[in-house]
Kinemage of the C-alpha trace (Angstrom):
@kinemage 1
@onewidth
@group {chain A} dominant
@subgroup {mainchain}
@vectorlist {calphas} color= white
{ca unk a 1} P 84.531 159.139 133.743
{ca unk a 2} L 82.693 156.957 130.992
{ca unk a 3} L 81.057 158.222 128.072
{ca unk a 4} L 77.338 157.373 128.528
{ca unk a 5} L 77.090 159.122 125.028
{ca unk a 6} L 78.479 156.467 123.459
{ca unk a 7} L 76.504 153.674 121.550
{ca unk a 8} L 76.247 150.310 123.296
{ca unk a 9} L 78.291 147.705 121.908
{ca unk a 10} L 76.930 145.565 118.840
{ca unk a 11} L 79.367 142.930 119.738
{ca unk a 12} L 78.259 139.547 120.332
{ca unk a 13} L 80.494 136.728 122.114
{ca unk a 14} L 80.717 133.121 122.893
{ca unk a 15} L 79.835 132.767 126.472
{ca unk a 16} L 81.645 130.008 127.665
{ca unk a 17} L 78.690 129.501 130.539
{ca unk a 18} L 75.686 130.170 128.909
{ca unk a 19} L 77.313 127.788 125.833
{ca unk a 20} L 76.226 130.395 123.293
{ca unk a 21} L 76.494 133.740 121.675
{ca unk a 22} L 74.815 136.251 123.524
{ca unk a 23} L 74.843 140.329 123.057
{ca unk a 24} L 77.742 142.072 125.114
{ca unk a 25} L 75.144 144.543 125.474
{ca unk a 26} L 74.177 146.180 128.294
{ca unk a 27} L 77.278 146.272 130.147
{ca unk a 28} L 77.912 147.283 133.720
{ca unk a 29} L 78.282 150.873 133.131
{ca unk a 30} L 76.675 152.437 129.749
{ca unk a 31} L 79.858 153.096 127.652
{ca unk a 32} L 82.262 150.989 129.816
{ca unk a 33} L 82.890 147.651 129.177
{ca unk a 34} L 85.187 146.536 132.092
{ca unk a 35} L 87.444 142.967 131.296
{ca unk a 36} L 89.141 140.700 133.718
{ca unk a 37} L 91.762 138.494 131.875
{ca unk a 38} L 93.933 135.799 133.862
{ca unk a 39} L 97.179 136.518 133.417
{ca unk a 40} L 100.724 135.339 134.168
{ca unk a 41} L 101.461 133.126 136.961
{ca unk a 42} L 104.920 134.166 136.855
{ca unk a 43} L 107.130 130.572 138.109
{ca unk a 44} L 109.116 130.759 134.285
{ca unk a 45} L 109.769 132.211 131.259
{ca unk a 46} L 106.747 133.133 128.819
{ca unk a 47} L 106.200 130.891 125.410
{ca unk a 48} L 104.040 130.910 123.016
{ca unk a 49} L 100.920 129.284 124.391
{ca unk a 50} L 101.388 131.850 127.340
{ca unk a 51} L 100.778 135.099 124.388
{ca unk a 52} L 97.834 133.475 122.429
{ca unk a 53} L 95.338 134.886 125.556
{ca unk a 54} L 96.910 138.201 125.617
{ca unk a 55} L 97.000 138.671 121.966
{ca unk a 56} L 93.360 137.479 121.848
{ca unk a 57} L 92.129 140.220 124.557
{ca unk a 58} L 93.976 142.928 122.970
{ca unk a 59} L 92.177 142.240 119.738
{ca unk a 60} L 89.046 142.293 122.029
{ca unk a 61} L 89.755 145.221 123.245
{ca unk a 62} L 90.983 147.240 120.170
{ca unk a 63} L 87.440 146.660 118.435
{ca unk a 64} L 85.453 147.083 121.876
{ca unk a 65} L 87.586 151.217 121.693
{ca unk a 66} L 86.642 151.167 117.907
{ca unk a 67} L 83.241 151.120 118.959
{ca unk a 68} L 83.524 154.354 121.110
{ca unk a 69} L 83.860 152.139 124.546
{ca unk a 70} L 85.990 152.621 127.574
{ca unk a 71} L 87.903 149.486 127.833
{ca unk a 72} L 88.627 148.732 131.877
{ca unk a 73} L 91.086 145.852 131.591
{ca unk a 74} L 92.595 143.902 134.768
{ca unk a 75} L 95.459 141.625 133.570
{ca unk a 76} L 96.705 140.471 137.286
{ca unk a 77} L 100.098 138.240 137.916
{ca unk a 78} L 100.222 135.914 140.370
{ca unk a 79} L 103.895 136.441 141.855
{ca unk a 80} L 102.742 133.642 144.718
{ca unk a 81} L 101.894 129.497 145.041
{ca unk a 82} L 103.570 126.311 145.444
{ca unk a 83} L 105.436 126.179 142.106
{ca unk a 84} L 107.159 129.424 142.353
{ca unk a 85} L 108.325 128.759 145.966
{ca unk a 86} L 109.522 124.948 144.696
{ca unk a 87} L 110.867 126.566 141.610
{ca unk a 88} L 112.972 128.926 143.382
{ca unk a 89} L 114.067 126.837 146.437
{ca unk a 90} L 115.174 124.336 143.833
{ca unk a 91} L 117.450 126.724 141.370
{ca unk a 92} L 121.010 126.303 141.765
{ca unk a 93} L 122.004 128.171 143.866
{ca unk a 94} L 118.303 128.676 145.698
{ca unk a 95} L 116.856 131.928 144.522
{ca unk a 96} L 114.466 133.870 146.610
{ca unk a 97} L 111.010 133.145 145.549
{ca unk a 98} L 109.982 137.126 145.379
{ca unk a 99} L 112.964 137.779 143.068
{ca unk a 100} L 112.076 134.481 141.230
{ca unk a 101} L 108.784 136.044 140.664
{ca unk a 102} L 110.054 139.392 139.342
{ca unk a 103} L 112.094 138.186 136.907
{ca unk a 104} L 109.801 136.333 135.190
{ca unk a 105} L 107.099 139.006 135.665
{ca unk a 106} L 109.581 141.160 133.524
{ca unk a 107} L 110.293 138.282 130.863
{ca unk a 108} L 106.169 138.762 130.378
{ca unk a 109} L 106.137 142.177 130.200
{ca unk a 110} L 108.694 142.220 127.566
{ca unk a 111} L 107.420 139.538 125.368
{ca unk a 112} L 103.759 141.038 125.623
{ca unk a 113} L 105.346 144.985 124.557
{ca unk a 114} L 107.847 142.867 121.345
{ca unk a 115} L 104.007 141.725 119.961
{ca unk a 116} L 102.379 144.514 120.300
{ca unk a 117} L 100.021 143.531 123.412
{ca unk a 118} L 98.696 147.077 124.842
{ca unk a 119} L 99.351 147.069 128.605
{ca unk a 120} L 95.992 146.617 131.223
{ca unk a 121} L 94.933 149.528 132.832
{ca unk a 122} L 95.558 147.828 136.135
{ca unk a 123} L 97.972 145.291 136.425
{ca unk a 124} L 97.778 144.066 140.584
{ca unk a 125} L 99.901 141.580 142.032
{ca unk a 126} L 98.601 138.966 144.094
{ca unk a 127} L 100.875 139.703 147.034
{ca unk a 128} L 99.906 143.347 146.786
{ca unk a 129} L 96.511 142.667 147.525
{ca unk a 130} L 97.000 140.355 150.837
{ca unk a 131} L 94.105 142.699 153.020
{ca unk a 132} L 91.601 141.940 150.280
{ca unk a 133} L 92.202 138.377 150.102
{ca unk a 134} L 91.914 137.884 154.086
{ca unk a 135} L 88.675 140.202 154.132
{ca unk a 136} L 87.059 137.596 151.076
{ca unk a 137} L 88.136 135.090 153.152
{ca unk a 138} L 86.934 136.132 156.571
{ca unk a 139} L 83.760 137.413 154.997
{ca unk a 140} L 83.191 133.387 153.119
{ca unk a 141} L 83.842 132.017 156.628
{ca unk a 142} L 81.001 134.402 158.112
{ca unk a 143} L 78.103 133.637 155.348
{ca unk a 144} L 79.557 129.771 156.102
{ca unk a 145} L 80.825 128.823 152.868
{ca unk a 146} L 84.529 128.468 154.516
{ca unk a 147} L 85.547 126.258 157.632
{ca unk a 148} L 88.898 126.028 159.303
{ca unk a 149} L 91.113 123.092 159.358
{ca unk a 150} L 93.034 121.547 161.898
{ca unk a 151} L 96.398 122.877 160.992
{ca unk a 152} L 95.154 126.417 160.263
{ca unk a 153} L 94.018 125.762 156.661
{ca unk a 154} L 90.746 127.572 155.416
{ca unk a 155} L 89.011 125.726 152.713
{ca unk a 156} L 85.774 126.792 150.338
{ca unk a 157} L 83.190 124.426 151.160
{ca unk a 158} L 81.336 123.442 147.636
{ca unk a 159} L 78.574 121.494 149.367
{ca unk a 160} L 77.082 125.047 150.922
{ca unk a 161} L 76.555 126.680 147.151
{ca unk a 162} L 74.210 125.446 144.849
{ca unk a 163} L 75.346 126.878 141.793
{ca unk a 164} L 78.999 125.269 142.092
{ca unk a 165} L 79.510 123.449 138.915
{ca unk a 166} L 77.163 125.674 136.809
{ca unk a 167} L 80.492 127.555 134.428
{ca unk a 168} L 81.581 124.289 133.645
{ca unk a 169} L 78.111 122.244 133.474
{ca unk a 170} L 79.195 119.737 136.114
{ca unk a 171} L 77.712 118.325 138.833
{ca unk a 172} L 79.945 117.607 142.240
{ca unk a 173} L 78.260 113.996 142.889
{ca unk a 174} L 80.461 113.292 139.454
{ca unk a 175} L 83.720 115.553 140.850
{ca unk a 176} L 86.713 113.314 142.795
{ca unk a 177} L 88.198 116.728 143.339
{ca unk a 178} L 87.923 120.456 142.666
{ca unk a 179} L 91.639 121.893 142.951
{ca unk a 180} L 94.337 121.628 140.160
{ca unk a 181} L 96.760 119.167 140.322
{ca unk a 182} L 99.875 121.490 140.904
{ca unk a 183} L 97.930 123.180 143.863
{ca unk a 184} L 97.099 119.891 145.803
{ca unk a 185} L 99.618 119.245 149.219
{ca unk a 186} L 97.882 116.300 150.291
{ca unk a 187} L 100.054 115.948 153.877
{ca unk a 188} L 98.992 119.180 154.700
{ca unk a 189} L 95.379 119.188 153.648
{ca unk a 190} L 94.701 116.446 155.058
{ca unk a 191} L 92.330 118.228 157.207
{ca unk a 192} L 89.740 118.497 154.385
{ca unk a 193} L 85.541 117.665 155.508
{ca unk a 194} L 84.848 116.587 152.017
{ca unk a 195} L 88.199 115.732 149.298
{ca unk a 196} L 86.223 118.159 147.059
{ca unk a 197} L 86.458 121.386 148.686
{ca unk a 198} L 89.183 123.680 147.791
{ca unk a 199} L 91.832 125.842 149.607
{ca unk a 200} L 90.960 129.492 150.541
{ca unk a 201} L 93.967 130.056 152.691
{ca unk a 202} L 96.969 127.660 153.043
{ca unk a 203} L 98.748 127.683 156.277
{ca unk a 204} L 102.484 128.686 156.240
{ca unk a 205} L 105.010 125.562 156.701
{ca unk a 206} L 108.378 125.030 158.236
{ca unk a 207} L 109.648 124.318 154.718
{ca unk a 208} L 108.786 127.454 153.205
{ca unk a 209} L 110.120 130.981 153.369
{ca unk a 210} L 109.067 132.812 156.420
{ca unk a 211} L 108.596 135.610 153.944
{ca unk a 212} L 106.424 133.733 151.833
{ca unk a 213} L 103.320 133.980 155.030
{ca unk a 214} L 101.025 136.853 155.886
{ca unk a 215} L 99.283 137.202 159.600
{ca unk a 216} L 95.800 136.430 159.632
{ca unk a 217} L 92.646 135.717 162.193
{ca unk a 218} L 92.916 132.055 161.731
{ca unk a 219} L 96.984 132.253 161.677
{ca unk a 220} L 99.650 132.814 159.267
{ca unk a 221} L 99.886 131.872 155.748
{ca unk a 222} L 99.558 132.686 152.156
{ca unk a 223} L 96.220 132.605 149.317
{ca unk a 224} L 95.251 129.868 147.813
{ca unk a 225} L 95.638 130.273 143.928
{ca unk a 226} L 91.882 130.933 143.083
{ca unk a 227} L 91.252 133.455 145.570
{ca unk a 228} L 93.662 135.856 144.474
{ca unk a 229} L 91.554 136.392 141.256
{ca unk a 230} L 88.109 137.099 142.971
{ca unk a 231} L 90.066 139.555 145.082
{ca unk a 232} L 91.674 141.671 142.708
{ca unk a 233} L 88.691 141.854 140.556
{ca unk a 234} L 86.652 142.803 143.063
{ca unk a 235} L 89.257 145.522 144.110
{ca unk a 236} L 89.648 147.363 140.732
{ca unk a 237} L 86.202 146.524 138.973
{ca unk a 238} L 83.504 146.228 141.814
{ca unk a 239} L 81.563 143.461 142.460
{ca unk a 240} L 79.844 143.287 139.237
{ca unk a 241} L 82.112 143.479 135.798
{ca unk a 242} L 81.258 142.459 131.969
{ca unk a 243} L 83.932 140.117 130.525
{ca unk a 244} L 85.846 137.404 132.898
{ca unk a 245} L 88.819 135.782 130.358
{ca unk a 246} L 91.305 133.285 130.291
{ca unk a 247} L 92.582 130.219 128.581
{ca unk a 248} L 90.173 127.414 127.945
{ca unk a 249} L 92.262 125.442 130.147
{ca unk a 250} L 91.468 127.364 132.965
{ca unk a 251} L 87.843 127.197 133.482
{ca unk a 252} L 87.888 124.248 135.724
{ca unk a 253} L 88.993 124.437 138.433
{ca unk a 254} L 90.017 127.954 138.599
{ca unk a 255} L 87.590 129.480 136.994
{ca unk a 256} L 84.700 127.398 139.171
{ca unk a 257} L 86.490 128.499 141.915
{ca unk a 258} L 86.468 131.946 141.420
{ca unk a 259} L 82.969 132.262 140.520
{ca unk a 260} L 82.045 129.776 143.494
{ca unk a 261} L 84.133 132.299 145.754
{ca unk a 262} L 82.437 135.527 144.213
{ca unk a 263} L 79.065 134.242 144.407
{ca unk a 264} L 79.595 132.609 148.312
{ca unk a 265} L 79.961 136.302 148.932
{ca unk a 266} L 77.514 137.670 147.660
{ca unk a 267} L 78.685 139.644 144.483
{ca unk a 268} L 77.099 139.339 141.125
{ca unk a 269} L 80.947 138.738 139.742
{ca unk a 270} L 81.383 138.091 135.872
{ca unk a 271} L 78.686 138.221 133.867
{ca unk a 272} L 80.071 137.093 130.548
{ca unk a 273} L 83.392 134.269 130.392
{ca unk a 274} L 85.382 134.571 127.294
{ca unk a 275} L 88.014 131.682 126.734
{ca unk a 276} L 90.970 131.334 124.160
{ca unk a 277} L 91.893 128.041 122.511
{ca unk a 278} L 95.224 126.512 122.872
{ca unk a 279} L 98.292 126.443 120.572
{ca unk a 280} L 99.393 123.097 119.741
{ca unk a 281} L 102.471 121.739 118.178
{ca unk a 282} L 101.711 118.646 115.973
{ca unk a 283} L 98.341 118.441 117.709
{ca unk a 284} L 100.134 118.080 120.586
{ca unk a 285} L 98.794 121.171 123.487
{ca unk a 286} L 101.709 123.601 123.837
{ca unk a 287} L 104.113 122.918 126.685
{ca unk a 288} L 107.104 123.230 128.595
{ca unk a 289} L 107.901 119.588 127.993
{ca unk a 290} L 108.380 120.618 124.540
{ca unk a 291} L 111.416 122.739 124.998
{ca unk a 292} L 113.121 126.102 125.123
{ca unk a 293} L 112.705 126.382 121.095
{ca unk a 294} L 109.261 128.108 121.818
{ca unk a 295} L 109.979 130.775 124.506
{ca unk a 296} L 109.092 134.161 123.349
{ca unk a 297} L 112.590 135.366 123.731
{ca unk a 298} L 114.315 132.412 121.704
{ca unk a 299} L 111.500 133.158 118.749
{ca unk a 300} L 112.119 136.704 118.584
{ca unk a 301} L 115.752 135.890 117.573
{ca unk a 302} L 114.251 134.044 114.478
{ca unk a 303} L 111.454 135.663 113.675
{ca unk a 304} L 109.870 138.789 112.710
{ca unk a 305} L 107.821 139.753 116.114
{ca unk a 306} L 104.735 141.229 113.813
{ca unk a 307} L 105.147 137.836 112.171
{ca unk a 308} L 104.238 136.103 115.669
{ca unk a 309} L 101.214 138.268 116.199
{ca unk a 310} L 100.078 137.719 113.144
{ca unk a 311} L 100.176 134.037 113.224
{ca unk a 312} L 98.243 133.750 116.343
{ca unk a 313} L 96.416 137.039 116.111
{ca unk a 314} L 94.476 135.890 113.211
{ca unk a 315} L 92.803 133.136 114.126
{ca unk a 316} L 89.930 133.174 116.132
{ca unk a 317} L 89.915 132.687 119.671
{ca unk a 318} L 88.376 129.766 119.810
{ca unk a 319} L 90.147 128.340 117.486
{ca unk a 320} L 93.616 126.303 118.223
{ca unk a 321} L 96.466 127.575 116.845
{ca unk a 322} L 98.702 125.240 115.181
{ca unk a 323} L 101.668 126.871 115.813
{ca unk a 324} L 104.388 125.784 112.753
{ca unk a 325} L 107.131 126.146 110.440
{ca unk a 326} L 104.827 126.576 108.103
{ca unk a 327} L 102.388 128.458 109.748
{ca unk a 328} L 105.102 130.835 110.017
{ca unk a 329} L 106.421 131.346 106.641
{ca unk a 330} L 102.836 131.917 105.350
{ca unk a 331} L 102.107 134.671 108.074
{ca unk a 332} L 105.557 136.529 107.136
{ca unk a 333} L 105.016 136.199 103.107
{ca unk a 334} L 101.634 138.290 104.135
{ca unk a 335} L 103.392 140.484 106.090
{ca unk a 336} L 105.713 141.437 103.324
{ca unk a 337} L 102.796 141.553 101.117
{ca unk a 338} L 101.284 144.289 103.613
{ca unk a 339} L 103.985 146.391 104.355
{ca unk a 340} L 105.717 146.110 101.004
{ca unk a 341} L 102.078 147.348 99.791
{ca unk a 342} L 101.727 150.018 102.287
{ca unk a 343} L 105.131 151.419 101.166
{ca unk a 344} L 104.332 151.450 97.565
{ca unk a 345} L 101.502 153.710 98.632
{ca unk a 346} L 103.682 156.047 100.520
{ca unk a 347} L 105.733 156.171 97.115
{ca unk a 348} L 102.975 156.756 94.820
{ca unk a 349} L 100.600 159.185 97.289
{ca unk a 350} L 103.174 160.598 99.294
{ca unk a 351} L 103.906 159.850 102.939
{ca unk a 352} L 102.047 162.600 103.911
{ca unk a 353} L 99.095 161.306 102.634
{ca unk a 354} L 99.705 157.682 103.892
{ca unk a 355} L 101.535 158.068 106.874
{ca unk a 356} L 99.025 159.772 109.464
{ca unk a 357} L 98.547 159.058 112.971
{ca unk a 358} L 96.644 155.776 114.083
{ca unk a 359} L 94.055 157.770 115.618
{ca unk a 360} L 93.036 159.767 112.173
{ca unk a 361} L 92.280 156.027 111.350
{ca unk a 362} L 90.194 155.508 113.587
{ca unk a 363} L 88.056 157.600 112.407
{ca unk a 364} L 87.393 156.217 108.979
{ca unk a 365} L 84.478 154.348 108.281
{ca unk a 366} L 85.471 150.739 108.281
{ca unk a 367} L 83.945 148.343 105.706
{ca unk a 368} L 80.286 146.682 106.553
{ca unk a 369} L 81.197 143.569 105.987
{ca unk a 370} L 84.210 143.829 108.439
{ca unk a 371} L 82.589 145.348 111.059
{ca unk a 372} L 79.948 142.700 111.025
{ca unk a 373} L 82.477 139.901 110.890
{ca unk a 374} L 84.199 141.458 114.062
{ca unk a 375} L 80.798 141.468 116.040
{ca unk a 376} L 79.909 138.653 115.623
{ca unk a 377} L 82.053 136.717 118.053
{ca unk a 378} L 85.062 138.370 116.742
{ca unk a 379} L 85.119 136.244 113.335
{ca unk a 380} L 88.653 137.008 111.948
{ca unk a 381} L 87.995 134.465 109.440
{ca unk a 382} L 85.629 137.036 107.788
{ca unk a 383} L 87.378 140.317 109.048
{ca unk a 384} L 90.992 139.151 107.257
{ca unk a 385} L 88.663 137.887 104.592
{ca unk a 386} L 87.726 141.351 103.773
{ca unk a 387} L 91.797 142.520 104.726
{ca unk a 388} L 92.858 140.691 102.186
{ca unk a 389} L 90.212 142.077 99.572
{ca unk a 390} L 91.556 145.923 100.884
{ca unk a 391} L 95.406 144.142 100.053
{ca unk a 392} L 93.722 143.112 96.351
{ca unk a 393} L 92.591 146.470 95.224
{ca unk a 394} L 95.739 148.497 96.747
{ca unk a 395} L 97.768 146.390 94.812
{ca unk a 396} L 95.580 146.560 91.676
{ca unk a 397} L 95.770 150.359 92.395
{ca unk a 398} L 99.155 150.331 92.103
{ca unk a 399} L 100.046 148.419 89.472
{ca unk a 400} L 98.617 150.810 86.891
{ca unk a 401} L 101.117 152.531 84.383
{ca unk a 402} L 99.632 155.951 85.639
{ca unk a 403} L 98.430 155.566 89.475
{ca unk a 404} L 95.477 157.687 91.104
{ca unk a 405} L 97.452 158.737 93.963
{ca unk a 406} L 94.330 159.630 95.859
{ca unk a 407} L 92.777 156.353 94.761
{ca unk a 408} L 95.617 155.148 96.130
{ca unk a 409} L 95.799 157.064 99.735
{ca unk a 410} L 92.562 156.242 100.658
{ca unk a 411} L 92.792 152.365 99.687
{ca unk a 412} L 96.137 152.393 101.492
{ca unk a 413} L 94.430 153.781 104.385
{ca unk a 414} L 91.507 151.834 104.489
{ca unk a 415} L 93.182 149.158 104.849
{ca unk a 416} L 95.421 150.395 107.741
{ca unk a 417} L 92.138 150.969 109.966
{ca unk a 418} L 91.255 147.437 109.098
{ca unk a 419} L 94.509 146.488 110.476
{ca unk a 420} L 94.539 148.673 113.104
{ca unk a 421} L 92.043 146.582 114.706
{ca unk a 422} L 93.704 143.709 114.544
{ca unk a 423} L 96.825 145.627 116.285
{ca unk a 424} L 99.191 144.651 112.769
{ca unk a 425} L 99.204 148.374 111.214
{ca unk a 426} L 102.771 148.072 109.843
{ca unk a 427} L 102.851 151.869 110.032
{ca unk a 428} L 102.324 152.308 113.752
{ca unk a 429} L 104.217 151.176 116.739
{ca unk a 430} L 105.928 148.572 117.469
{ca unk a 431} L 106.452 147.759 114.157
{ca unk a 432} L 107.058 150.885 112.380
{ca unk a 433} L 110.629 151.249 112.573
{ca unk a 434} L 110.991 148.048 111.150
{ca unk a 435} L 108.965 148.332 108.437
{ca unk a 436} L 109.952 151.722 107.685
{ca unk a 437} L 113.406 150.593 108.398
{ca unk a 438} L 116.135 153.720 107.618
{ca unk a 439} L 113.836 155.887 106.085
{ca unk a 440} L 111.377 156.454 109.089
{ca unk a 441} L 111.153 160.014 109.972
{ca unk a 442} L 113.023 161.623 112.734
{ca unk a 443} L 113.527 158.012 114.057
{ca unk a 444} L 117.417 157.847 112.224
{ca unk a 445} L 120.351 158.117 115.303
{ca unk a 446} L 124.165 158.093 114.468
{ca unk a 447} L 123.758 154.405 113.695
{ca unk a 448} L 121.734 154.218 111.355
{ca unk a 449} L 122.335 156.830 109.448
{ca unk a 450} L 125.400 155.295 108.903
{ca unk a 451} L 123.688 152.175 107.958
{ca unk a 452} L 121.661 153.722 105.633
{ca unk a 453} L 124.696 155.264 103.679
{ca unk a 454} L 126.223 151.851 103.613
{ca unk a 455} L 123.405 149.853 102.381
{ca unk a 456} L 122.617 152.603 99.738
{ca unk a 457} L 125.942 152.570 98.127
{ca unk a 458} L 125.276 148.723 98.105
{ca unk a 459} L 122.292 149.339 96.315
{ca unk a 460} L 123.930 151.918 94.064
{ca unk a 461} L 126.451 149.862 93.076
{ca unk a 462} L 123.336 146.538 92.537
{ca unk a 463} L 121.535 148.861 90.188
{ca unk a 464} L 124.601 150.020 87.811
{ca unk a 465} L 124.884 146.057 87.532
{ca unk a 466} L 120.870 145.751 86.607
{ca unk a 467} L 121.597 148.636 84.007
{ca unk a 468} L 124.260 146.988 82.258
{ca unk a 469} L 122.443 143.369 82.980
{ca unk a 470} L 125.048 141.835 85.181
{ca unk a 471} L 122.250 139.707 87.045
{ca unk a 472} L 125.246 137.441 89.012
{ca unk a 473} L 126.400 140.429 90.071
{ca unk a 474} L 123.539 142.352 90.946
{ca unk a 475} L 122.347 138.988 92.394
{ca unk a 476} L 125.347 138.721 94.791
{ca unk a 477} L 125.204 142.156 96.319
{ca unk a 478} L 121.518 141.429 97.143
{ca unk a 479} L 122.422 138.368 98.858
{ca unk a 480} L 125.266 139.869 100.768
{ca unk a 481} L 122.865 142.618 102.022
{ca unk a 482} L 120.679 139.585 102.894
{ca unk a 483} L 123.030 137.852 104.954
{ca unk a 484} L 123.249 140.968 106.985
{ca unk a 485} L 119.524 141.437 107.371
{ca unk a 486} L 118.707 143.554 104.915
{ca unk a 487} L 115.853 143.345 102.723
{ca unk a 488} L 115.868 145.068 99.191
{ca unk a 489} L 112.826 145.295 97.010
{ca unk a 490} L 112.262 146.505 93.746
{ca unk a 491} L 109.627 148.655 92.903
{ca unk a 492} L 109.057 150.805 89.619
{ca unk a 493} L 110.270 153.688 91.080
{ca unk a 494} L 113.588 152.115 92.253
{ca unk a 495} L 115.069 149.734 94.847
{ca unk a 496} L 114.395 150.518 98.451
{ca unk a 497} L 115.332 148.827 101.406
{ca unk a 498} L 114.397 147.635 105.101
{ca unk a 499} L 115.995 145.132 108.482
{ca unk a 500} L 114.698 141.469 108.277
């Protein structure tokens, strides 16, 4: 059920084909706004680059459910094409391609839950939809904007629509092809009428897995890669849905392709296309070719995973990312600055008064001047602009010799609904236990409660030393607890203490 009570959105995006930024507003269904975001083609393990879209949609989507819509998101995974078979087949020893595809499928899912990316409401497979993708096919080949090759292949013919080209602003006279590089098999498609049209269906060879084929009118095989993606959308949002996203490196050919597909049969498909910006690396687009050093899993050994986020969760999305050392150490010296703050608060108000449910956030009226920033193309310039005003007068707050506590409180939680926006609340989940470290309620097992009585005699013992001003050793205990990954901070009401 929506909520055709709700307000229409007041957000306004880049649309990556009308080149501006339009009104969200109306959307499909009053108080729905229904999102379809490209997600993981699932041939290796997820890095960086790979999170920047996800992070960027669930930032989307927080503010879109701030605004009292129902948020509809598809986030699909294509567990089939030509480099997960060659992937597999070439592992040592051979691996099959479905179980290929799993295990990198769960490699995603885990890096997207360690930074705090909500899951979709749907999240289809492309070889779980196989009936859709033959009936888009079969009903392209009836309206004849698909022909049949030779050897069985089925191919979009771009000639027969006359908007292809109009997402990308390109015209097919100027076009030596239309497929992606990695998808072209030129022995087999040799069968092509023009070198331009693209692959619907791709007939199933001797070389593959016999598994890796479905039966079909015009004989066995598999999807191409673009027609996956008009399936499944059609299949969980209709015909007709608000937001279409993806990385900017996406919208041609894939994207074209889609919306060439969609519109060849008939359905009104996306009506707004929202792209992310790439993360580079010295200027250089993020890539495999740059090594294992930026896979999710191998960064969330070094680093902080609210850290992450926050580096490439507060930029905006069509911004690159200039993913760094750097970059890095000034996102986690914010970090500490927010938390550390947030604690203070919980100190000087009370938890009780701090500590409350992320939904009793949302609730609180958030600042003008943030709310504007956020609707107008999702500015986070201006939105952490006005976060780091909020940081400013909680810490000014706190600094005085005799706090307001309920000055305090409601600073501390204004800013938390400003961050709970941006999904980097240090006081909800995933990051709460870290923040909170030992001393987060009911959340202590046998383990850390022994941890906490070890690391508070530490700091026992550090503090006699500050009393009777024996800095090198107070000094040295802090550093031991640091070598173990444990963070002490003073505060004027004593030392406390959290995990790296």
């Amino acid at each position: 059920m929506t909520d055709t009570a709700a307000p229409a959105p007041s957000l306004r995006l880049y649309d990556s084909a009308a080149r501006a930024v339009i009104p969200l507003a109306p959307t499909v269904t009053p108080g729905q706004v229904a999102i379809y975001l490209c997600g993981a083609t699932v041939q290796g393990s997820p890095h960086i680059g790979h999170m920047r879209s996800g992070i960027a949609f669930d930032v989307l989507r927080r503010w879109l459910e701030r605004q009292g819509q129902r948020v509809l998101m598809v986030r699909n995974v294509t567990d089939i094409d030509d480099k997960i078979l060659a992937k597999s087949a070439a592992a040592e020893p051979p691996v099959e391609w479905w179980a290929w595809a799993q295990r990198f499928e769960r490699e995603f899912d885990a890096a997207y839950r360690a930074l705090g990316v909500a899951a979709p409401t749907y999240e289809p497979r492309a070889t779980g939809t196989i009936p859709e993708q033959v009936d888009l096919v079969q009903r392209l080949l009836d309206a004849g904007h698909a022909y049949v090759g030779e050897a069985g292949n089925v191919y979009f013919d771009v000639r027969s629509l006359p908007d292809y080209g109009t997402l990308t602003n390109q015209r097919l006279e100027d076009l030596a092809t239309t497929e992606d590089e990695s998808q072209i098999d030129v022995e087999v498609e040799a069968d092509k009428r023009d070198p331009r049209d693209f692959a619907l269906w791709k007939s199933a060879k001797p070389s593959e897995p016999a598994d890796a084929a479905w039966d079909a009118p015009w004989g066995r095989g598999r999807p191409g890669w673009h027609l996956e993606c008009s399936a499944m959308s059609r299949r969980f949002l209709g015909e007709e849905f608000d937001i279409h996203g993806g990385g900017i490196d996406l919208r041609f050919p894939h994207h074209e392709n889609e919306q060439a597909q969609s519109h060849g049969a008939g359905w009104g498909f996306a009506r707004h296309w929202v792209h992310n910006a790439w993360v580079t690396v010295k200027g250089e687009k993020m890539s495999k070719s740059l090594g294992n050093s930026l896979v999710v899993a191998e960064l969330l050994k070094r680093y902080d995973p609210a850290v992450l986020r926050l580096a490439l969760g507060t930029v905006h999305h069509r911004s690159t990312v200039e993913f760094s050392e750097e970059g890095l150490a000034e996102a986690a010296a914010l970090w500490e600055r927010l938390s550390g703050a947030l604690l203070r608060a919980m100190e000087v108000a009370g938890a009780d008064a701090v500590d409350l449910p992320s939904q009793r956030l949302r609730d609180r009226l958030l600042p003008e001047d943030f709310s504007a920033a956020m609707d107008e193309d999702l500015n986070l310039a201006g939105a952490m602009a006005v976060v780091h005003a909020a940081l400013k007068t909680l810490n000014t707050a706190l600094s005085s010799p005799q706090p307001d506590a309920a000055g305090v409180a409601a600073t501390a939680l204004d800013l938390r609904a400003q961050l709970d926006v941006l999904g980097l609340d240090p006081l909800a989940a995933p990051w709460r236990e870290r923040v909170l470290g030992a001393g987060s309620a009911g959340g202590q097992d046998a383990a850390m409660q022994a941890l906490d009585h070890l690391v508070t005699a530490v700091v026992q013992e550090r503090a006699e030393a500050r009393a009777v001003k024996d800095w090198a050793r107070a000094d040295a205990l802090r550093d031991r607890l640091a070598q173990a990954g444990v963070v002490v901070e003073d505060s004027p009401t004593g030392a406390r203490w959290h995990l790296a």
